[in-house]
N, C-alpha and C positions, 0 to 999 in steps of 0.2 A: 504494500500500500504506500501511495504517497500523499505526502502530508502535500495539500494548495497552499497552507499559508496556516502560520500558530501566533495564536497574541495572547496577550493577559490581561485581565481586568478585574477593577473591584469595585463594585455600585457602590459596599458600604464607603468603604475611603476615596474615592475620587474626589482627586486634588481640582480639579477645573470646578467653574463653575458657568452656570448659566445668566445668572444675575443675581441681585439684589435677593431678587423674590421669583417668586413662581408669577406672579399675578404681571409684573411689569419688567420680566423677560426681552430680549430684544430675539428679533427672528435668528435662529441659527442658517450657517449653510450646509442643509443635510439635505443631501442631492442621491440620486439613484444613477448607480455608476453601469448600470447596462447589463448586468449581469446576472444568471438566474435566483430566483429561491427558490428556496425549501417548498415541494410541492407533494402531494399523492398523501397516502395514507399510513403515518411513520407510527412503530411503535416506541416507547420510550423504555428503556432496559434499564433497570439501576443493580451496580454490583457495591453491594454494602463491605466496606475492608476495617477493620476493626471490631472492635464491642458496642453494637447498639440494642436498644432495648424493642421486641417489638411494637409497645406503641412508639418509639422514636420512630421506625421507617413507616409504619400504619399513618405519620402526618404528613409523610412526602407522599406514600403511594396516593392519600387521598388528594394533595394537590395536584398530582397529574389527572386523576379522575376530573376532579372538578373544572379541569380545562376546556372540557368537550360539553357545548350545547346540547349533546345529547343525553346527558344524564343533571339537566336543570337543576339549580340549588334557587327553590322557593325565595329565600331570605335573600333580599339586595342592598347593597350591590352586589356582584358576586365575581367569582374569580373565572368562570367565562364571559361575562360581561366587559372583565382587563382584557384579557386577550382576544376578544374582537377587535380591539385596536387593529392588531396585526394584519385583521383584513384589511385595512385603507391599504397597506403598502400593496397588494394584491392587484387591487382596484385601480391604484395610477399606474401600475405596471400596463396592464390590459381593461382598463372599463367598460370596452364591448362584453368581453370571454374571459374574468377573471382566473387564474389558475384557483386552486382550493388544496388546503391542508386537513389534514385530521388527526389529532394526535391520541393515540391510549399508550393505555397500563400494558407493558410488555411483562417480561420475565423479571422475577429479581433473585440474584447470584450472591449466596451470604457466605461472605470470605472472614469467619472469627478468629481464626487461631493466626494470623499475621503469615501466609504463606509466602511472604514477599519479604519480612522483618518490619520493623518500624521504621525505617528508613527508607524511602524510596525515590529511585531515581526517575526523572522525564519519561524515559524510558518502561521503565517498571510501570509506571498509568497508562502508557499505552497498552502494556499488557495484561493488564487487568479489563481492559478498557475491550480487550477482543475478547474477553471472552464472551460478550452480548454478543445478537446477533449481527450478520454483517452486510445485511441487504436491508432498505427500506427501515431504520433505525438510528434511532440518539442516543448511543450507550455514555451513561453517566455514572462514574468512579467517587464514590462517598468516601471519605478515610475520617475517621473517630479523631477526637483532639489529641493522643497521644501517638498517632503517628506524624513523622515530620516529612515534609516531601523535597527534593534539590533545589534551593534558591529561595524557598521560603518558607527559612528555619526561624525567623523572628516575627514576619506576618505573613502568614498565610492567607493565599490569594484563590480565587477561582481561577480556572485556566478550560480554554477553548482551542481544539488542535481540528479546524473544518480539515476532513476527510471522508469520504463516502465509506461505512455510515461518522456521522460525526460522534466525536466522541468529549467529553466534559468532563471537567473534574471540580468538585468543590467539596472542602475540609470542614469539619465542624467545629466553628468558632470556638477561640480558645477561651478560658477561665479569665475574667477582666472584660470582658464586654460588656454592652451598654443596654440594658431594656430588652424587648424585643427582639433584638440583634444577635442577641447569644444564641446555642443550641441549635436547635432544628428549625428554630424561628429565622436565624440569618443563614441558614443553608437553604431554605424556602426561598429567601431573597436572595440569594444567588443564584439556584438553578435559576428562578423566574424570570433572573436578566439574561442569563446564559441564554437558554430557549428564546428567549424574545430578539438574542442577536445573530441565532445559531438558524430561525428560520427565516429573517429579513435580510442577512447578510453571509448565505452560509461559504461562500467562497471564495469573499476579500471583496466582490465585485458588485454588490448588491444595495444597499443603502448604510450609506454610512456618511460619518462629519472628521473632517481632519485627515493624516497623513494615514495611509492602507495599513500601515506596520504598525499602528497604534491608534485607531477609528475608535470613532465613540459612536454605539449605535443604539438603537431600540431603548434600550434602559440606563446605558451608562450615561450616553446625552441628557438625562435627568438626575444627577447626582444628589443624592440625597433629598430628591422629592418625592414625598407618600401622601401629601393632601396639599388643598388648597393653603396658598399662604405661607408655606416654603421660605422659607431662606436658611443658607448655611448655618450650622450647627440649629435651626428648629426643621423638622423633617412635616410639618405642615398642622392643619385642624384636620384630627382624627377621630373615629369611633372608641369608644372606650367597653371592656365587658367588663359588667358590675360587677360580676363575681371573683373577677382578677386584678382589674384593673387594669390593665391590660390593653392597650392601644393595637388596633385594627384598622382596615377598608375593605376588607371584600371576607363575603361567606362563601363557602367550600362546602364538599361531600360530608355528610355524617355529622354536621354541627359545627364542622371548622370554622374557625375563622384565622384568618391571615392578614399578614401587613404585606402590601405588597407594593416595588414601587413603581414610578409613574412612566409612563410607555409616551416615546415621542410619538406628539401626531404630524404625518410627514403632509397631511392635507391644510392643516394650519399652521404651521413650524412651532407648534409651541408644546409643552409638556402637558399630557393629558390626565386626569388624577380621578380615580372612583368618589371620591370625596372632598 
């Protein structure tokens, strides 16, 4: 297999910003470079590496579910409601004959006893990363906070390596995080940027802002925007659950709820927010 093109990126820390505010933004230049996306009917694989609990993967597998119009979450907004965004990029591509995506719940590959060590190279996630399937999929590589991966031994990063099938990787926030952002709450918000860049940009060539070797797309073009009213270091006005306390914007399968954050609209250039 070869790799088209690998980057890295981190929705929660991105240094850029958009402006001031969410509200009084200036237009970006996020232009569509000609190139295809992510189309047909992908499954989503996730290989779990380390020690997690099953309700810790039962809150990711339920946010792949609740991606799909097909299995409606009553309660709104909700988290196919976010990624209907996605369609816009579809629709300026072709508005006569839009392409269409569909994404479900594939297989998931539970790797506990560390058959890699705790240490793993670039390389090493790619190969964890084949063991999903390899046609017609986005195999996505979990590793528990006590593994450490090559190059981000002091913060760990999400990383996206577009290859047919593509493949992801994001680590479970380490101990000293912030709210929501910790655990499985900010591996939610990673995959969700991941996927939102991995199917509007899966090539290098598809919509993206800035230089190709380091493009800010779909979700990182909103750096720390989750609701209206946004500005750095406040991540916006959000839902709150009473029983936690616990800051949200979109409901999910089985009761979920999620933070999740804001998807550029490329038909208005601005950050689009559930809330």
């Amino acid at each position: 297999m070869l790799a088209s093109h690998c980057h890295y990126s981190n929705p929660l820390r991105e240094s850029r910003r958009l402006a001031d505010s969410a509200e009084t933004q200036q237009p970006l230049l996020f232009q569509y470079h000609n190139g295809p996306l992510l189309t047909g009917k992908i499954s989503i694989n996730l290989i779990w590496y380390g020690k997690f609990k099953p309700s810790q993967r039962a809150i990711i597998s339920d946010f792949i579910a609740s991606l799909s119009s097909s299995t409606p979450t009553k309660a709104q907004p909700s988290v196919a409601t976010w990624w209907k965004t996605t369609d816009k990029y579809y629709h300026l591509v072709n508005s006569k004959k839009p392409s269409t995506l569909g994404l479900s719940m594939g297989t998931q590959i539970i790797d506990e006893t560390y058959s890699l060590g705790k240490s793993l190279s670039n390389q090493q996630i790619e190969q964890l990363a084949s063991k999903g399937a390899q046609k017609n999929a986005i195999n996505v590589v979990l590793t528990s906070n006590d593994v450490a991966v090559e190059g981000f031994y002091s913060m760990p990063r999400p990383m996206r390596v577009a290859i047919p099938p593509a493949h992801l990787w994001t680590p479970e926030p380490t101990p000293g995080c912030t709210q929501q952002r910790c655990g499985l709450g900010g591996m939610v918000i990673n995959l969700a940027s991941l996927l939102a860049g991995t199917t509007t940009n899966p090539f290098g060539n598809g919509y993206f802002q800035g230089p190709k070797d380091a493009p800010l797309e779909a979700a990182s073009a909103c750096p720390g925007v989750f609701g209206k009213g946004a500005y750095p270091g406040y991540a916006g006005d959000l839902l709150v659950e009473p029983a936690t306390g616990a800051s949200y914007n979109a409901n999910g399968a089985n009761g979920r709820k999620y933070l999740l954050p804001a998807l550029f609209d490329p038909s208005t250039q601005t950050c689009s927010t559930l809330v």
